[in-house]
Every structure is written in structure tokens, then in C-alpha cells.
C-alpha positions in Angstrom: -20.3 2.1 42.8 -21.6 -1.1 40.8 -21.2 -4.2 42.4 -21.3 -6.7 39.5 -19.5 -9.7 38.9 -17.2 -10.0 36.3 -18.4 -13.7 35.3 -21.3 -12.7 34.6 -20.6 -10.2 31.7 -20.5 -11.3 28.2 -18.6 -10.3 25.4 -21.0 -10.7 22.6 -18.7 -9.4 19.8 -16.3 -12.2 21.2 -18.6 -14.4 20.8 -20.3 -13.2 17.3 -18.0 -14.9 15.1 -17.3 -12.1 13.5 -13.7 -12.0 11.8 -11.6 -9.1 11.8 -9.0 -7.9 9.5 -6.5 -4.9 10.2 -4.6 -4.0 7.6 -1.8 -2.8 9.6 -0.8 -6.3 9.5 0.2 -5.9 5.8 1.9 -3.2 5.9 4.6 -3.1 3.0 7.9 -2.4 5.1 10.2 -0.3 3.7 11.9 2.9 3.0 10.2 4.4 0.3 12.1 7.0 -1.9 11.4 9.4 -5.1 14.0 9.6 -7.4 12.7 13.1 -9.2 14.6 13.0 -12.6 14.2 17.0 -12.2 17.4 17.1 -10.5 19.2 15.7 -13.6 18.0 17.9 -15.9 19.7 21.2 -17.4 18.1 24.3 -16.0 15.7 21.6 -14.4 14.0 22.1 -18.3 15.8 19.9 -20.6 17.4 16.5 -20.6 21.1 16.1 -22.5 21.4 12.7 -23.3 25.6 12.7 -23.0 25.2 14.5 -19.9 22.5 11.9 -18.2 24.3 8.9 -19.4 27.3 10.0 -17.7 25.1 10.5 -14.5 23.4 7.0 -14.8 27.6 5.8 -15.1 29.0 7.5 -11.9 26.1 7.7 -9.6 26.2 5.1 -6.9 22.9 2.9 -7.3 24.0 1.0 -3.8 22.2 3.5 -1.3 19.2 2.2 -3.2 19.4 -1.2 -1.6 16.1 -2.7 0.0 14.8 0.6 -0.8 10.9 0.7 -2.6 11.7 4.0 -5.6 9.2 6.1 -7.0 10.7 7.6 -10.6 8.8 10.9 -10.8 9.8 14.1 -12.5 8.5 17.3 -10.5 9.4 19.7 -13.1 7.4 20.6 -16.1 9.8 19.4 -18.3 9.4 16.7 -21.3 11.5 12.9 -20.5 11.4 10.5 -22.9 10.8 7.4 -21.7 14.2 5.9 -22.5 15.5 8.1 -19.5 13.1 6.7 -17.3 14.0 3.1 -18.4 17.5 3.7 -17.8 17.1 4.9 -14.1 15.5 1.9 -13.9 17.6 -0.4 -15.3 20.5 1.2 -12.8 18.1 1.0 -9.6 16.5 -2.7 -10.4 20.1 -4.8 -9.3 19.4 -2.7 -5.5 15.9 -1.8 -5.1 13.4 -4.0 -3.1 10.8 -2.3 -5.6 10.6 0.6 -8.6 7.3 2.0 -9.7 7.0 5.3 -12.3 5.4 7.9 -10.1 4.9 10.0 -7.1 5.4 8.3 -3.7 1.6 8.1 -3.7 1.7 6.1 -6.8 4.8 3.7 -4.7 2.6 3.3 -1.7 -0.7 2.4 -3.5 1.1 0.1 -5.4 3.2 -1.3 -2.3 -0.3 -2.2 -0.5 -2.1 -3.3 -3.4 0.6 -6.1 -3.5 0.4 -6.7 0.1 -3.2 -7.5 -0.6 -2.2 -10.7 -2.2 -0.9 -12.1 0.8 -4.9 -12.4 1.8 -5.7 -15.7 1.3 -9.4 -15.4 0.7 -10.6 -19.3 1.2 -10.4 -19.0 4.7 -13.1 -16.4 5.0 -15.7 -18.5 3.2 -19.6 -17.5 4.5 -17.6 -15.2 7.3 -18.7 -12.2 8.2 -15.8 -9.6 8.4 -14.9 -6.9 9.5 -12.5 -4.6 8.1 -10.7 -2.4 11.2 -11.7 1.1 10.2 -8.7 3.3 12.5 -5.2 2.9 11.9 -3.0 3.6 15.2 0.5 4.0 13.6 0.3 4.2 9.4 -1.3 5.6 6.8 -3.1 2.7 5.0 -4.4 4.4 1.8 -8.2 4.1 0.2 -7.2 1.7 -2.9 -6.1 -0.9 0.5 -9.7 -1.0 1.4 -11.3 -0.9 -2.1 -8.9 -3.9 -2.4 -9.9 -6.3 0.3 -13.8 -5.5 -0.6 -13.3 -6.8 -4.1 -11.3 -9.7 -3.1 -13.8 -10.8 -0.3 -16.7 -9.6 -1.3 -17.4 -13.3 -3.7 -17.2 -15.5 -0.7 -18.0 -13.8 2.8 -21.4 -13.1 4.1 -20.9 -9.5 5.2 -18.7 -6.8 5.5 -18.7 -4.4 7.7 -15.8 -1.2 8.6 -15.0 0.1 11.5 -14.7 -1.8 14.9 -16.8 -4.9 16.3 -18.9 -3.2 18.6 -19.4 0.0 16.0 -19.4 -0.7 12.2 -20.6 0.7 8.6 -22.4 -2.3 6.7 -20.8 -2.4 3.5 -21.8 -5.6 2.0 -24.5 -7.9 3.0 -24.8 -11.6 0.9 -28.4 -11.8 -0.9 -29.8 -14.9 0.0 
């Protein structure tokens, strides 16, 4: 058994002055949805215009409130565009946000504009590091590619991973 006392131990990444960012705290809340248009098409091959229009009247757009939509079209079918525009035009009045693609698509998009809420002045000649693990989401690639390229012109460094255990990324020339 180790007698030391605690005093006397030192946290050196405490006291590094190294910053840290974790993503998780920009996580885009949420529900995120995919609207396929597959499911409105005749024999999920072919979209009839009178048929669709009457779908876009009737369908209730409300249980698309505060919800982020992915428009998307899982069959191998042809949409014009217009069809896509008009889904959109019914969801917009409901929906927290509406992208055109896969829920992949939505969530890239979702933290990309998260992202913005980085105000990068306050990490002038810093040295950061960018938490590496998530513990409860899925933060996708394009998040990280993201901060790099918006901190990269004023820190110092930056590193990924954890304090006490990172991957140099960027280091400042002098």
C-alpha cells in the first residue's frame, strides 16, 4: 500500500492550459425523420402527379412539428424535383429543419450547423484539444473536419483524443 499524500500530486494537464472541446456539447437536439417519397409512388416505380397532389392535400404535416426531415427516395424510381419541392413546401410551416437526403445527409448537415455556435476568437494562440470518445452519440467525421478548419487559423495546436493521451493534428509554424 502507497502512502502518499494527496497535496502533493499534480495535475499537469490541469495545469497545461490546454483547452478542451467536446462536441457532445453541440449536439443538434432533435427527432430526426426520413420522409422516403417511395411510399407515395405507384408500384413504388412511378410518381402520378394527380394522385401525389392529393396526398400533399390530405396528409397531416402537424406530426412533423419540431421535427429535423430528411426527403430521400429509397426506390430506384425517377422524381422530379417539383415533387420534392412540394414535400417541402408542406413540411417547412412544421419542421425545425428539412434537408434532401438520407438521414446521414440530415445529421451531417444538423452538426455542421451546430459548428457555428463555436465562436473561434476565444481560442486565439490556444492549444486545443478536440475530445476524441463520445459516451452517449454518434458525432459524425464532417463534425471534426469542421472544428479543424474553423480553428486551425488562430490556435496553436490541435490535438484529438483526451488530455493525458492525444493525436497531434496541427502544430502552428513559428
Amino acid at each position: 500500500m502507497f502512502n502518499y499524500p494527496l497535496e502533493n500530486i499534480l495535475n499537469k494537464v490541469a495545469q497545461s492550459g490546454i483547452l478542451e472541446i467536446n462536441l457532445e456539447d453541440y449536439y443538434p437536439a432533435g427527432e430526426r425523420i426520413l420522409f422516403d417519397m417511395k411510399n407515395h409512388l405507384f408500384n413504388e416505380l412511378v410518381l402520378r402527379e394527380k394522385d401525389f397532389r392529393e396526398f400533399i392535400a390530405a396528409h397531416d404535416w402537424t406530426q412533423y412539428r419540431n421535427k429535423n426531415v430528411a426527403l430521400h427516395c429509397s426506390a430506384e424510381a425517377i422524381i422530379p424535383t417539383w415533387a420534392y419541392m412540394l414535400v417541402a413546401s408542406a413540411i417547412e410551416p412544421f419542421a425545425k429543419k428539412i434537408v434532401f437526403g438520407d438521414l446521414i445527409t440530415l445529421e451531417t448537415i444538423l452538426w455542421l450547423e451546430s459548428m457555428e455556435k463555436i465562436i473561434p476568437a476565444g481560442f486565439k494562440d490556444a492549444r486545443v484539444v478536440i475530445k476524441g470518445c463520445s459516451d452517449k452519440i454518434s458525432i459524425p467525421e464532417a463534425a471534426y473536419v469542421e472544428i479543424t478548419r474553423k480553428l486551425k487559423p488562430l490556435v496553436k495546436s490541435i490535438m484529438y483524443g483526451e488530455p493525458c493521451s492525444t493525436v497531434p493534428v496541427y502544430k502552428k509554424k513559428n
